[in-house]
Each structure stands twice: as C-alpha cells, then as structure tokens.
C-alpha positions as CSV (number, residue, x, y, z in Angstrom):
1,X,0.0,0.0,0.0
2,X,1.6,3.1,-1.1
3,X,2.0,6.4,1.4
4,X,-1.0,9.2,0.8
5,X,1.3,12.2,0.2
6,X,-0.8,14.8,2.2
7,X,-0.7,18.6,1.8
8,X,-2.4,20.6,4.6
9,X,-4.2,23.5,3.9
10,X,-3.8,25.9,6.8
11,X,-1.9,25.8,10.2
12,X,-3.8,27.4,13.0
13,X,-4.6,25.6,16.3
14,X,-7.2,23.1,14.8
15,X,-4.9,22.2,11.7
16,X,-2.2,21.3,14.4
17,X,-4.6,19.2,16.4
18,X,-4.7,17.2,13.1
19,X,-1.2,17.2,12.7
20,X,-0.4,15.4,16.0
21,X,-2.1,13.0,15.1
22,X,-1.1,12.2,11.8
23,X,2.3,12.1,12.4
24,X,1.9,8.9,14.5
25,X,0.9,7.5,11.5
26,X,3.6,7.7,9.1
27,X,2.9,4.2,8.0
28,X,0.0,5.5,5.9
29,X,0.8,9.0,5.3
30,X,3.7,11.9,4.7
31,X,2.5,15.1,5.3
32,X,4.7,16.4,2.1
33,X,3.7,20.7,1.8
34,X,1.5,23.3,4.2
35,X,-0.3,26.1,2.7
36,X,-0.5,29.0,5.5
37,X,-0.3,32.4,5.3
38,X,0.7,33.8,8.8
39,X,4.2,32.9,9.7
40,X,4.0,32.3,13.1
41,X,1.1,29.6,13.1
42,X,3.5,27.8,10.2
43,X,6.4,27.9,12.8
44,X,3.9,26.5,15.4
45,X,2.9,23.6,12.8
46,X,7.0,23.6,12.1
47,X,7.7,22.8,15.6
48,X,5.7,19.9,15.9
49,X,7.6,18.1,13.3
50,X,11.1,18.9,14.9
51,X,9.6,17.8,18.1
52,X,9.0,14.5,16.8
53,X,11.6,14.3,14.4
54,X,10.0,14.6,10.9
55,X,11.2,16.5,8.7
56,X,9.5,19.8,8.7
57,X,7.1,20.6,5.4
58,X,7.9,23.7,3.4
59,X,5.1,26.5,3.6
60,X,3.6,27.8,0.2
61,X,1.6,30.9,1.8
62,X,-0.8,31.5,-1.2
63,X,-3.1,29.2,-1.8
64,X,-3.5,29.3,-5.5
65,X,0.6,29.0,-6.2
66,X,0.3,25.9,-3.4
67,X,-1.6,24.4,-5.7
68,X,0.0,25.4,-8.7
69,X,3.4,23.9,-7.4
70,X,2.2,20.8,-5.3
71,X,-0.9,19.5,-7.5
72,X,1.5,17.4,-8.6
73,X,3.0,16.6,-5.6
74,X,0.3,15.5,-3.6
75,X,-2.6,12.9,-3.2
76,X,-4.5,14.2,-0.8
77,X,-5.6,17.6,1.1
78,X,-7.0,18.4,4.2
79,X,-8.6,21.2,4.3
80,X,-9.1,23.4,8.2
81,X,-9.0,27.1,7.6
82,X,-11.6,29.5,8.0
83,X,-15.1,28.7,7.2
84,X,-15.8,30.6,4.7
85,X,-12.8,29.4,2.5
86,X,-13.8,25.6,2.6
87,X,-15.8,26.0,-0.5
88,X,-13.4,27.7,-2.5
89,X,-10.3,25.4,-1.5
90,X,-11.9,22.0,-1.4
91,X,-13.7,22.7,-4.9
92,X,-10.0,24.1,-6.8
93,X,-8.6,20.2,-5.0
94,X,-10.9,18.3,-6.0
95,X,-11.1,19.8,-9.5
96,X,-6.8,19.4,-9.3
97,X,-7.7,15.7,-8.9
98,X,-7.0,15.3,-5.1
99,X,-9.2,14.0,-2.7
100,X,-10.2,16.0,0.0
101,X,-10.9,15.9,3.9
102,X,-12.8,19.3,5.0
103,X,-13.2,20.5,8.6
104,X,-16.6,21.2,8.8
105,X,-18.9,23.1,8.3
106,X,-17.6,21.9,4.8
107,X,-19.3,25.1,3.3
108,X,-21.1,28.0,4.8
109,X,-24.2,27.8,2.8
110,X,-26.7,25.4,0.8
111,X,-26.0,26.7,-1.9
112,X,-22.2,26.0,-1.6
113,X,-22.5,22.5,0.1
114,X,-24.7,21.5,-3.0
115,X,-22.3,23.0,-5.9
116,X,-19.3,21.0,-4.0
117,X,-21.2,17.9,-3.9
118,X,-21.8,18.4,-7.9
119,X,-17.9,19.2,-8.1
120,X,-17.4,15.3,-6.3
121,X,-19.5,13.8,-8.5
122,X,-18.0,15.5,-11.6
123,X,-14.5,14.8,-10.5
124,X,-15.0,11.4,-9.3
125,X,-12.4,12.4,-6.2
126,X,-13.5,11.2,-2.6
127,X,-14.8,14.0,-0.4
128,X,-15.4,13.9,3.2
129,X,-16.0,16.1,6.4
130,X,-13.8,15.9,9.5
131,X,-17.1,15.5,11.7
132,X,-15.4,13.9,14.7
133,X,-18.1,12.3,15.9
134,X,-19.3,10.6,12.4
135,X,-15.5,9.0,11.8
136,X,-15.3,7.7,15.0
137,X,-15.8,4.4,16.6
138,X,-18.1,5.5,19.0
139,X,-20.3,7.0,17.0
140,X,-20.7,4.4,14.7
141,X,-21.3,1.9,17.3
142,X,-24.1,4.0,18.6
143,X,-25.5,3.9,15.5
144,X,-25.2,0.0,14.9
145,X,-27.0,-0.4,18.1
146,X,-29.8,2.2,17.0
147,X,-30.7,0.3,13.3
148,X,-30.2,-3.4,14.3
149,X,-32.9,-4.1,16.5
150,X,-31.2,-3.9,19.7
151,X,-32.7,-0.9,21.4
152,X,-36.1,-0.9,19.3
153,X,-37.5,2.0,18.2
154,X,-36.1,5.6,19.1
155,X,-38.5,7.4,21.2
156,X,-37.3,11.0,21.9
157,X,-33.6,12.4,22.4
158,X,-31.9,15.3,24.3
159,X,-29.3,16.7,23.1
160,X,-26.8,19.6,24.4
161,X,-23.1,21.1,23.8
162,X,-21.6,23.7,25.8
163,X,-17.8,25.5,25.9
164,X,-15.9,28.8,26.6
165,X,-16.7,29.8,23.0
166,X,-17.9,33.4,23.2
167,X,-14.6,34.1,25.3
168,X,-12.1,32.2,23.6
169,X,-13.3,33.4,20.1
170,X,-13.4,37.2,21.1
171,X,-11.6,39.4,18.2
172,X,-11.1,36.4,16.3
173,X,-12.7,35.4,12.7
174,X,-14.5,33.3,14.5
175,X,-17.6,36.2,15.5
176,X,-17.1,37.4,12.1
177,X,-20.5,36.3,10.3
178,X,-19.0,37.3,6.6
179,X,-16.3,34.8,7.5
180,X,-17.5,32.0,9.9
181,X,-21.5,31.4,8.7
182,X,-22.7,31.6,12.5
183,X,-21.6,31.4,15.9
184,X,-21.3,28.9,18.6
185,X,-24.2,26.7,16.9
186,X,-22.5,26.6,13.6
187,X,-19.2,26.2,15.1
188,X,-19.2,23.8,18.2
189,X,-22.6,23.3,17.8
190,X,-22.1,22.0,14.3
191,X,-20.6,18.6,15.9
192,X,-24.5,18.2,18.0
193,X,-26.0,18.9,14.8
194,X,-24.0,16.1,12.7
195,X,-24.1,13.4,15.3
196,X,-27.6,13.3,16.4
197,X,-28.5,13.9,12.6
198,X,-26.4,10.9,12.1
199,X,-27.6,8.6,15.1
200,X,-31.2,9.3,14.1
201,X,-30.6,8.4,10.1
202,X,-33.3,10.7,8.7
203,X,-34.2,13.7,8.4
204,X,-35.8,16.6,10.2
205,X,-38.8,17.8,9.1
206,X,-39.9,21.3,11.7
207,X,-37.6,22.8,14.0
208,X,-38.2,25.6,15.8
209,X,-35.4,27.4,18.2
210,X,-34.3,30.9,20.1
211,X,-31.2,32.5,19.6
212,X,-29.0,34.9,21.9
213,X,-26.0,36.6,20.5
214,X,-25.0,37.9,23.9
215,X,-23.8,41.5,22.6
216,X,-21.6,39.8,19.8
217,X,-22.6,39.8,16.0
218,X,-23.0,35.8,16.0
219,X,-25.5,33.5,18.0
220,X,-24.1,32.3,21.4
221,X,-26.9,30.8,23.1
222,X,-29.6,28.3,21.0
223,X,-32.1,26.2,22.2
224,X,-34.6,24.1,19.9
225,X,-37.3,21.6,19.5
226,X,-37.5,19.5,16.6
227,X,-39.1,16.6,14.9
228,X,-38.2,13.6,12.3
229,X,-39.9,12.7,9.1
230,X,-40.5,9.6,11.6
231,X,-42.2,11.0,14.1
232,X,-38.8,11.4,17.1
233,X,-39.1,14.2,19.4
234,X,-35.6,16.3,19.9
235,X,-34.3,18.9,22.3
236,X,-31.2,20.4,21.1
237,X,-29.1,23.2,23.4
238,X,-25.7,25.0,22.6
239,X,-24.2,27.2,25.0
240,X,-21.2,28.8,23.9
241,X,-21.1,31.0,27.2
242,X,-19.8,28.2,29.5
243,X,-17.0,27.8,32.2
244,X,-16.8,24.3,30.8
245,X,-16.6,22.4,27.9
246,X,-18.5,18.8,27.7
247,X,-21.4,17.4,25.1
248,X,-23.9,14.8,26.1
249,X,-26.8,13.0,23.8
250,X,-29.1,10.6,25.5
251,X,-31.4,8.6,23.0
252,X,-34.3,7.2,24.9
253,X,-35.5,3.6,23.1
254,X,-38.0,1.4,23.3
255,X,-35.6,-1.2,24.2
256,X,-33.9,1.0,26.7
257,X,-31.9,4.3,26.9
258,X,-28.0,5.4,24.5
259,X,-25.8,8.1,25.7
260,X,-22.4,9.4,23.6
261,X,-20.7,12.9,23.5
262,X,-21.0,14.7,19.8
263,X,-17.5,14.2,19.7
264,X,-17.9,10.6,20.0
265,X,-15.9,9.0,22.7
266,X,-17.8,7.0,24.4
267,X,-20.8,4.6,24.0
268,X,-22.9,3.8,27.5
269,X,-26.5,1.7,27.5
270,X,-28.7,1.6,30.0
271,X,-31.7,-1.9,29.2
272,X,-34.7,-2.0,30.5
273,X,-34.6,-3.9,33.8
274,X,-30.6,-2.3,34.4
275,X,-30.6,-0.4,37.3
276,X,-27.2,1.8,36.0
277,X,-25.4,2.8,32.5
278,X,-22.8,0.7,31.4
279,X,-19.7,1.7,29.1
280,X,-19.5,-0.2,25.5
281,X,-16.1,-1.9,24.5
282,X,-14.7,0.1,21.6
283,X,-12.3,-0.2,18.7
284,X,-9.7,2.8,19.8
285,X,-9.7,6.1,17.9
286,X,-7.1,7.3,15.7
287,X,-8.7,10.3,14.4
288,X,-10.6,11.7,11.2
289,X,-7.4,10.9,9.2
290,X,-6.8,7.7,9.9
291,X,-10.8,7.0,9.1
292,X,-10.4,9.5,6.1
293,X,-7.1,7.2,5.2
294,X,-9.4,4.1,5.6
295,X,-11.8,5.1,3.7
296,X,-9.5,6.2,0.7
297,X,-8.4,2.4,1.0
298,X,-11.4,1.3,0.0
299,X,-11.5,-0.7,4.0
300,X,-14.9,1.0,5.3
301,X,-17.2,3.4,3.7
302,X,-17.1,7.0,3.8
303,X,-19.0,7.0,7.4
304,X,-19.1,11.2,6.8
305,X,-19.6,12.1,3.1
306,X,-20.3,15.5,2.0
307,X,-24.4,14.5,2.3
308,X,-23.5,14.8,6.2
309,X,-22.1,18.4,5.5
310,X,-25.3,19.7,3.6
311,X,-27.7,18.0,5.9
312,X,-26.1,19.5,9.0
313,X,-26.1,23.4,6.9
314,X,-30.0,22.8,5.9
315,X,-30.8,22.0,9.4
316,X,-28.9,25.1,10.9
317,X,-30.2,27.5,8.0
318,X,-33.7,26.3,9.4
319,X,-32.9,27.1,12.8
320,X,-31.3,30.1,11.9
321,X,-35.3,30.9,10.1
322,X,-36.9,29.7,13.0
323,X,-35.1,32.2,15.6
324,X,-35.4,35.1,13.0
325,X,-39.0,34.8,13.5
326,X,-39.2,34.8,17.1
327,X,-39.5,31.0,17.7
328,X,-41.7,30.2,14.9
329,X,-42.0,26.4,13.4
330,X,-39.9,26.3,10.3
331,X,-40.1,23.1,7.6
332,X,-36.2,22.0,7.2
C-alpha cells in the first residue's frame, strides 16, 4: 500500500490538532507541503515536526501557487481554515484531482455545500467532512445499536453542547458572520447537529429554536425543539457561554436508553430492567485521518460524506429561520 502524500491547507490551532495525530501515522501518510499564510502559526505547525523528528514541510503561503506547485506533488488535502474558504479550496482540489478531507462546516451555505457535492460527482475524487463524531468508533457503534434491533425504536432524544466559545473566540474570525457562517451553533454546535442527525438516520422535518448573540454579532446561546420525518421528538441546546466544555446525547429507546458525547468518545447503554449505564467496549480512535485514510483504501465506507455536510447546513439554516422569526415552526 503506497503512502498518501498529504498537503495541509492551513496551520492554526485546529490544523495542528490534526497534525499530531497524523504524524503517528507515518505508516500511511507523509504530510509532504503546508499552505498558511501567517508565519507564526507555520512555525507553530513547524515545531511539531522537529519535536517529533519529521522533517518539517515547506510553507507555500498563497493558496492558488500551493496548488500550482504541489498539485502534482500530492494525493490528498486536508482542508481546516476559516469557514468561509472551505468551499473555494476544497472545490479548486478536487477539481486538481485530489481527494479532499474538509473541517466542517464543509461550506457556509446550501448553496455552496450543494455545488461542492456536484464538483465530487464530476471529478470522481473522494470527499469527506472531519465531523469527529461521524469518523469515530463511537459513534458508529451507537449507531449500529440504533438500526439493528437492539434498542427498538427511538423514542425522543436530548441533546446539548456547551464550551468557553464566546470568550475564547473574542476578536477572532470566528464572531465574524461574513467569515465564519454563524456562531457557537454553527461552530461547536455543528458537531451536535451532525451526530444526532447521524444517530437518528433521517431527516428533520420542523424545527423551531431561540437564539441569543449575547452582545456579539453571531449567536451564542440556542435552544430548539425539533421533529423527524419519523415521528422522534428532539431537544437540542448550545451554549457557547460556559466555564466548561463537555457534550452529552441521550437517545431514549423502546428497548432501553444510549448516551455518547457529539465528539464521539464513548458509547454507554442503560436496558430495560438495568438499574445503571454501562460503558460499550470500543475499537480505539485514531482520528478523522486515519478513518479518512481508511476510507481512501477502500477498507470501510465514507462514514461522513459530504451529504452529512449539507444536511447539517439545511438543518442550521432552518434554525437560523426559525429564531429570526421569534421562535416560529420552520419546515427544514
């Protein structure tokens, strides 16, 4: 099996997050060129390689000559800078002939997430998004147990996410709207959006949510009630005004009751006639590369393909509808 030579486009905190990772995994992949413009986050990427002893990538700063020199160079891109230049990048790679992992959101609109998906299909390339939760283990145990009979049919599910967003993110692109797409929901919250979207394995058919933006120009605070094409009752909360950050999704069953972070994580079931929640043995977790890796090995199936990255931006462009209109009951 040949190495995936991988170029990495952008080098902030998140990108290095990624980096770590992959560069225990050197059995599959080289990370081979970076494409960031400030020169202190490409020393911080930098440093990680000399840390570890890899030799450290050169830094192409503009996007268009990185791919004008390393299209050729490369098999693969993964794509985590700002939100609103997901579309643009992951389009120009695929179109180059690479195949591409996005950080989500993987665009910042319908309208972009749908002209991507048309790009994949054109090209042929694999496209995925780095939803955490929908290339891990955890999550796709969850879902196993969901859809095979063993909890019976989903009842109702609660679902929240909260962090130190609106402080961490102060002055940064992040509150921009004309550069992010949202706030805390469409940020954080996107990964509570994805994974009980993904556990359910349907759609949403009305939603209807508040939003508070706290003084900022992007939401902070959303709370909303939902329902399935099916029938399943939701509650879904994002607070990106906590001390803390922590996620929890309990799925009430029939059968009995599933709980998992959005990141993934963890798997615990609780039976009827159990008095407590037990943990679920899982396959460890190497990251959305090493699935994104699998995946490109034709080994599993894209567990998070760019469907996952539209349905989670129709769902949020509803709830953004809803809130505009004071609460009211909006069709997704």
């Amino acid at each position: 099996m040949s190495i995936c030579r991988l170029g990495i486009i952008g080098a902030g905190a998140m990108a290095r997050h990624h980096i770590r990772q992959i560069l225990k995994q050197t059995d599959t992949t080289q990370i081979t060129a970076i494409c960031e413009p400030d020169p202190e986050q490409y020393q911080k990427a930098a440093a990680l390689f000399e840390e570890t002893g890899h030799p450290v990538p050169p830094n192409i700063p503009d996007f268009d000559r990185f791919l004008a020199k390393q299209a050729a160079h490369i098999d693969a891109a993964f794509v985590v800078t700002p939100h609103n230049l997901h579309f643009p990048q992951a389009k120009a790679l695929l179109e180059a002939g690479k195949d591409v992992l996005v950080e989500k959101p993987m665009t910042i609109s319908v309208a972009e997430a749908k002209k991507l998906i048309k790009t994949r299909d054109k090209t042929g390339r694999l496209l995925a998004v780095a939803f955490n939760g929908s290339m891990s283990p955890s999550i796709r145990t969850a879902h196993r147990l969901l859809h095979d009979g063993t909890m019976g049919r989903i009842l109702s599910i609660q679902a929240a996410v909260w962090q130190t967003w609106e402080q961490w993110t102060h002055g940064t692109w992040r509150q921009d709207p004309k550069v992010s797409g949202g706030g805390f929901m469409f940020d954080t919250g996107a990964h509570l959006l994805n994974t009980v979207t993904d556990l359910l394995g349907e759609s949403f058919e009305r939603v209807a949510a508040f939003m508070d933006k706290r003084k900022t120009k992007v939401d902070i605070l959303t709370v909303a009630i939902a329902r399935t094409r099916s029938g399943v009752l939701l509650t879904l909360h994002g607070c990106g005004a906590a001390p803390v950050t922590d996620s929890d999704v309990k799925v009430w069953c029939e059968n009995g009751m599933l709980e998992v972070g959005v990141w993934g994580g963890y798997v615990r079931v609780q039976m009827a006639g159990e008095t407590h929640p037990r943990e679920v043995e899982l396959p460890p977790d190497l990251g959305v590369w090493h699935t994104f890796v699998r995946v490109r090995n034709g080994e599993i199936e894209n567990p998070s393909p760019a469907e996952n990255g539209l349905r989670m931006i129709q769902l949020w462009e509803a709830l953004k509808k809803s809130a505009k209109r004071g609460g009211e009951v909006v069709e997704v």
